[in-house]
Every structure is written in C-alpha cells, then in structure tokens.
N, C-alpha and C positions, 0 to 999 in steps of 0.2 A: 150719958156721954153724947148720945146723938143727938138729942136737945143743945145742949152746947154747941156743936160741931153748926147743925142747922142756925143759930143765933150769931154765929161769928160769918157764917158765911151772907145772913141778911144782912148783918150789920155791915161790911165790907161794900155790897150791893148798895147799900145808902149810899155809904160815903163817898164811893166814885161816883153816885147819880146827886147827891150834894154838892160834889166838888163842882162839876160841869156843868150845872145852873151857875155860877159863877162866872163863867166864862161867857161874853157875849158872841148873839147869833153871827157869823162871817156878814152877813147883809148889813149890819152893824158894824162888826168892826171895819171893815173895808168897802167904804162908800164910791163907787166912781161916777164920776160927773162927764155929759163931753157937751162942748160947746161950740160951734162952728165959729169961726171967728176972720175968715179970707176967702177968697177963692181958693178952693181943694186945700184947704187947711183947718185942721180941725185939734181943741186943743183938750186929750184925756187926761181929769185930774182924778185922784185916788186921795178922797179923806179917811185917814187912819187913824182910830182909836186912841186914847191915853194906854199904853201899856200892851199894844199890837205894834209887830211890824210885817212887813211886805216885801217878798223876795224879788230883785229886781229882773234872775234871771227863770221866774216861772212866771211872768208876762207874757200871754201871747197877742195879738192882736189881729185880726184880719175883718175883711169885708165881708159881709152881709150875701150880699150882690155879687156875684162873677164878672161883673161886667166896669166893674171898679177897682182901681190896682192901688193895693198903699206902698207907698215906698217907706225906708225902711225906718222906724221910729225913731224920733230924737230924744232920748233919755236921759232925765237930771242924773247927778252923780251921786248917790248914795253914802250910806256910812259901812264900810266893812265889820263883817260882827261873825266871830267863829263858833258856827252854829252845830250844837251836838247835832243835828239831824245829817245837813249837809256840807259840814267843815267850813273853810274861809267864804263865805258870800257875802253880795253886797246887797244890802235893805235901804227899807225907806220907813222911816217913823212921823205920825202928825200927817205928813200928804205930800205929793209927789205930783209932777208935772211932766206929762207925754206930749209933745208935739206930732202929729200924723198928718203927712201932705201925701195926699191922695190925686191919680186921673181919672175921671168920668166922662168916659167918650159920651156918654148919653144927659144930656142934662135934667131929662124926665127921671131918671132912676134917684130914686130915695136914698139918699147915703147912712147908713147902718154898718155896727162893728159888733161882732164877736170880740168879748175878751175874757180871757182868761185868766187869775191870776190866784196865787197862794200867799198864805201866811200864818204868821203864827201868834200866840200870845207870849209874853215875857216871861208867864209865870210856868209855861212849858206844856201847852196845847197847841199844836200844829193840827191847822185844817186840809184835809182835802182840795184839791185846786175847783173852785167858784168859777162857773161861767154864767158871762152877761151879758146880754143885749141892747146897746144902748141906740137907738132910732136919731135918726135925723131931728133935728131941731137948727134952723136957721134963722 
C-alpha cells in the first residue's frame, strides 16, 4: 500500500512539473520594449504571447534616476475579462502601447524605467509580478 501511496504521489509531482514546462518563461511571454521617440517622451510597448494576457492595472512604471519625474502614463484601453484571480479587470492581449512624458532637469542623467508588471496565461497560470530595467536608448 505504501508503494502505491509513494507512486501516486511521484506521479502527481510529474504532472504539475509536466504541466508548467508548458507554460512559457514570463521574459517570454511579456516582452517590453522602450523607445525614445521626443524630447522627454518616451514610448513602453509590451509584446504579449499568443494565449497570455497583461493586467493593465499591476503596471507600475517609474524612473531609474530621482532626479527624473514621469508624469502620469498614458494608457491604451484594454479588453475587460472577468478574472477568477482578481474579478472584472482590464487586460491587454498581442501588445499594448504606454506613452511616458517625462522632466529631466539634468540633461547628462541617463533616462532609465523600472517596470513592473503581471500576467497571466489563458490556460490558468498567473505569474508573480516581473520587474524590468529598461535603459536609455536614444
């Protein structure tokens, strides 16, 4: 009986570490790109997976730098999806586009963003909330 008991509990152990190879790494599913594209404007896109989405309101976004202020992001409109996790929220499926218009009193300071964001898979994997570094590029 113990043999048994031991064999259903390995076999159990497979199949949720079978299941979850399945599922791609976060760094994968949710790619974010930033592109500077003005003076103190700068535009975060977020490429998202076939069969991921991205919550719009676990986005955080801030400066690197303290000496760089963002003002407050401009955000596409998402699709509403009533989520077992966190009830009626609004996502973002394919990829999504942030506008950030930022001041830099110093024009030597490197412009860089912490961001932060979550999501999930379709087939019922929710990650952890991802943070990322994305550096200046001009």
């Amino acid at each position: 009986m113990r043999r048994l008991y031991l064999l259903i509990a390995m076999l159990s152990i497979y199949l949720r570490w079978a299941h979850a190879a399945d599922f791609l790494d976060p760094s994968v599913a949710f790619r974010p790109a930033m592109r500077f594209v003005g003076k103190d404007v700068a535009e975060l896109k977020f490429y998202i997976a076939e069969g991921y989405y991205l919550y719009r309101d676990k986005i955080s976004i801030s400066p690197v730098d303290a000496r760089i202020r963002l003002l407050p992001p401009q955000f596409e409109h998402g699709k509403l999806k009533d989520d077992e996790n966190f009830g009626k929220v609004e996502v973002y499926y394919k990829e999504t586009l942030i506008i950030l218009r930022y001041t830099n009193s110093d024009a030597a300071t490197p412009i860089g963003f912490r961001v932060v964001a979550q999501g999930c898979a379709e087939a019922g994997l929710c990650y952890p909330p991802e943070t990322y570094y994305l550096p200046a590029r001009r």
